[in-house]
N, C-alpha and C positions, 0 to 999 in steps of 0.2 A: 504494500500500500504506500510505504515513503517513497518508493522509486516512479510508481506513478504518481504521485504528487509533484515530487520533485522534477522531472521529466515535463510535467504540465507548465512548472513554473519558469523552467527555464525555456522551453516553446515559446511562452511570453514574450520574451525578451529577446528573443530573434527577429535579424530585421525582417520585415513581409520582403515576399518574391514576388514585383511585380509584373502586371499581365501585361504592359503595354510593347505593343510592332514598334522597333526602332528601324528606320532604314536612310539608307544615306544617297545622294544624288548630287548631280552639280553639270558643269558644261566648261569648258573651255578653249577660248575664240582667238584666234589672229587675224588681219586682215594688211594685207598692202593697200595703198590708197597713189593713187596719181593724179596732181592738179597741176592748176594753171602757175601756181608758184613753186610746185617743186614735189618732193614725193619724200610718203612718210611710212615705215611699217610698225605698229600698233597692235594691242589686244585689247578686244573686246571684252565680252562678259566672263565672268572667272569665276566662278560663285562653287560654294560647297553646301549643302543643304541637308541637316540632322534634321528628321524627324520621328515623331514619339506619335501613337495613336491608341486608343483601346475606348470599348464600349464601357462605361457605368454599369452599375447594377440596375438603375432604374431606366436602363436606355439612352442615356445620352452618351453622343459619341467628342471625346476631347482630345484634340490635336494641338501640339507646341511641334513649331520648326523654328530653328537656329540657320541663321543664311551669312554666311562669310562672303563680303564681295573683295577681290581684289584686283590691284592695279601696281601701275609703278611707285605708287605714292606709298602703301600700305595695303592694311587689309583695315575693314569695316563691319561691324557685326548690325543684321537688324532681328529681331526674331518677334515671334506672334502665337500667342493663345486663343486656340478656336472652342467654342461650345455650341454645341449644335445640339439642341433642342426635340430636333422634329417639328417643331412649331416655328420656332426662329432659332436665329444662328448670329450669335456673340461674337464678333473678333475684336482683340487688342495687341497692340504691341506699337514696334516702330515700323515694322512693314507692312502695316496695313494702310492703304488707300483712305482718304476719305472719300464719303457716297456718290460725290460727283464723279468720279473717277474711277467708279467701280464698272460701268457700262461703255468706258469710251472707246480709243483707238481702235472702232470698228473698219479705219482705212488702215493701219496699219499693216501691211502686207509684205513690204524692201527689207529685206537683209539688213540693209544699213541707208542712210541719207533720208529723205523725206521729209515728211513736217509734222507727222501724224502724232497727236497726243503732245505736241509743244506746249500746248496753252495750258496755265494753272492761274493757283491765285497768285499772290504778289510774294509772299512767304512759304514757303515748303514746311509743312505740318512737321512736326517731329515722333510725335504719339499720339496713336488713333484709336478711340471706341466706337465700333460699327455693329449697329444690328439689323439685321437681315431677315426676313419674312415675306411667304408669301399667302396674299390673304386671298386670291381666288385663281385659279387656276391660269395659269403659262405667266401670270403677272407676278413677278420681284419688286421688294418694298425696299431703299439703304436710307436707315438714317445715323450720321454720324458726329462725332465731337473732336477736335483733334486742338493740339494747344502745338507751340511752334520753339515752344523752349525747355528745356529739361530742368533746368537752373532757379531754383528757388529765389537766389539773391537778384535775379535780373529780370526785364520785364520782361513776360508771356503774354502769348497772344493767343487767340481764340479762335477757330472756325468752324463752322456750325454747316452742315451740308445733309442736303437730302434727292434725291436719285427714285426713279420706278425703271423697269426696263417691261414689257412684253412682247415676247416670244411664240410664234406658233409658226407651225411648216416650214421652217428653214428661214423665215422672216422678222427681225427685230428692230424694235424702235424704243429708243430712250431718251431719256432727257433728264437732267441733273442741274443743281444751284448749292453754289456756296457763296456763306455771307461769314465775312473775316472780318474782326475786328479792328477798329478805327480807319475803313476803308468806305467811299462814298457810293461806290458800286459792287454790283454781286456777278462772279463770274458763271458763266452757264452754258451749259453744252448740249447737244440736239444731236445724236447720229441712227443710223439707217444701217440694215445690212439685210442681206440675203444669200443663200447659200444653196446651191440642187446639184448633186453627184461633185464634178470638178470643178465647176465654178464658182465664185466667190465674189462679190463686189461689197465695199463697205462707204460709207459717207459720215463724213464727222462738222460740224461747225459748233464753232466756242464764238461765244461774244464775249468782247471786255478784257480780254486775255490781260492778267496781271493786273486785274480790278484797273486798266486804262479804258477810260468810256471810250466806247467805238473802236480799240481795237480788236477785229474778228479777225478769225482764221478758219478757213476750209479745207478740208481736205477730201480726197476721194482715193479707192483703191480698189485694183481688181486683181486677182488671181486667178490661175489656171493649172490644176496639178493635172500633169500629165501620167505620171506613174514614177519614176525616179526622181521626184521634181517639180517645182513652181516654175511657171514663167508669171512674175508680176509686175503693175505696174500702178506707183502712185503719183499722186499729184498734189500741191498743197497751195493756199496764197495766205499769208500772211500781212495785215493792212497796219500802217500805221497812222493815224487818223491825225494829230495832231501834224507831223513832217511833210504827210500829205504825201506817201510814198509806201509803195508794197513789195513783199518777196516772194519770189515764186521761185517754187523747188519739186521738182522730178525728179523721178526714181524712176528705172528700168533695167528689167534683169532677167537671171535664170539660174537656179540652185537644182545641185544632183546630190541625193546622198544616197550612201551605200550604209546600212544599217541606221546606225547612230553619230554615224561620220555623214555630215553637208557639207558642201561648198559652193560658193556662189561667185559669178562674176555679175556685176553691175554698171550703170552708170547716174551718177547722181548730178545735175545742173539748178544752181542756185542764181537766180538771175532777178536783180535788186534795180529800182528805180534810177540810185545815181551812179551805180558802179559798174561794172563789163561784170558778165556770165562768167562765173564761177564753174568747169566743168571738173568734174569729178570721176576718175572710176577706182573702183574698187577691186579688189579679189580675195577671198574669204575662207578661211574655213573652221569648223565649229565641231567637237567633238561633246556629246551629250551622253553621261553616263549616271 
C-alpha cells in the first residue's frame, strides 16, 4: 500500500507529456536583378517557421508559430497565438495583420516587383488582436486592434480596423477600413478576384494610402498555371495627389518549379511622372521546405 501511495505521489510531480504536433517549415530565396543603373544579387525571403498545434479537451483547436525572418542585417522574430473556437477564431501576436489586410493583395500574382499590397496606414502596427467569425455562410467577419509600439515609456499608437470578405464559386469581394490614431483620414481597400481551373485574375484598390487624402492605388493581376508553372502578369498605379504625379509599375513573367524548388524569370518596369522608366529584370529562385 506505501509503494502505491508513494508511486501516486511522485506521478504528481512529473512534468505532463504534452499532446501538441510540433513541425517546422521555412523557404529560402535569391534572386539577380538587372537595371537601368547597374545590377544587384540579393535574397529574398529566409524565414524559418516553429509550429505547435493540438485540439483542447473541449474542442478548441490552439496554434502558436515562431517565424524567424532573415536578411543581411540580422534575423527578426515575429510569432502569433491562434484560438479557434469553431464559432470565431482569436489571433495575436506581432505577425498578425490587422483586419484590413487580412482580404487584400488579391493582385498579387509576380514573383517579385509590382505594387500589389503597397498601401497601408501611415505607421506599421506592431501587435495585433484579430477576431475572426463567420456569421452566415461563404461571409468572413475581421475585426481588429493593433497598437504601433511595444515600449511603455514612449508614445503608442492605436488602430482600430474592421474587414468582411465573401466568397462563393471561385469569386470574392472585400472590403476593409482602418482608422489610426491622430490621423485625419481612414485608409481603405476594395478588391475582387476570381478563380476556374488555371486561371486566376485579382483587383485590388486602396484609397488614402498612408492616411494621404487622395492618394489611391490600383492594382490588377492575372495568372495562368500551366502545369510546371505561372505565366503572370500584374499591373499597379500609384497616384500622388498633392505633387500631382503617379507611378506605374508592371510585372511580367514565368516560374517552373520542380517539387518545392521554383524559379522564375521576370520583368519589372516602374515608370514615374518626372523620371525615365525604370526597367527591371529579375531571375529567381526559391527553395520551400
Amino acid at each position: 500500500m506505501k509503494k502505491i501511495i508513494a508511486t501516486a505521489v511522485a506521478a504528481a510531480f512529473v512534468a505532463p507529456v504534452y499532446a501538441a504536433d510540433v513541425s517546422v517549415s521555412g523557404d529560402v530565396e535569391f534572386w539577380y536583378k538587372d537595371t537601368n543603373s547597374g545590377e544587384s544579387f540579393d535574397s529574398g525571403d529566409q524565414d524559418i517557421v516553429v509550429t505547435g498545434s493540438e485540439t483542447l479537451d473541449n474542442g478548441w483547436s490552439v496554434t502558436a508559430s515562431l517565424e524567424v525572418d532573415g536578411n543581411e542585417d540580422g534575423a527578426v522574430s515575429d510569432s502569433t497565438l491562434t484560438i479557434d473556437t469553431g464559432m470565431l477564431t482569436i489571433a495575436i501576436g506581432d505577425a498578425v495583420d490587422p483586419a484590413y489586410l487580412h482580404y487584400d493583395e488579391k493582385s498579387d500574382v509576380a514573383e517579385q516587383g509590382g505594387t500589389s499590397g503597397a498601401g497601408s496606414t501611415n505607421t506599421d502596427p506592431l501587435h495585433t488582436l484579430a477576431v475572426t467569425l463567420s456569421p452566415v455562410e461563404n461571409l468572413t467577419v475581421t475585426a481588429s486592434r493593433s497598437t504601433t509600439n511595444d515600449d511603455s515609456d514612449a508614445a503608442t499608437l492605436s488602430i482600430t480596423s474592421y474587414a468582411a470578405q465573401y466568397s462563393m464559386n471561385g469569386f470574392s469581394v472585400a472590403y476593409g477600413v482602418a482608422e489610426e490614431q491622430n490621423q485625419n483620414v481612414n485608409v481603405s481597400t476594395t478588391s475582387l478576384s476570381y478563380g476556374t481551373g488555371p486561371f486566376y485574375i485579382g483587383y485590388e484598390s486602396i484609397s488614402n494610402v498612408a492616411n494621404v487624402i487622395s492618394d489611391d492605388q490600383t492594382n490588377v493581376g492575372v495568372k495562368y498555371a500551366y502545369g510546371s508553372g505561372n505565366v503572370f502578369y500584374e499591373s499597379g498605379e500609384l497616384k500622388d495627389a498633392s505633387a500631382g504625379t503617379s507611378t506605374q509599375t508592371t510585372a511580367y513573367g514565368v516560374s517552373y518549379a520542380i517539387g518545392n524548388l521554383n524559379t522564375y524569370v521576370l520583368q519589372n518596369s516602374v515608370e514615374t511622372s518626372a523620371t525615365a522608366t525604370d526597367n527591371q529584370t529579375y531571375i529567381g529562385v526559391e527553395y520551400k521546405f
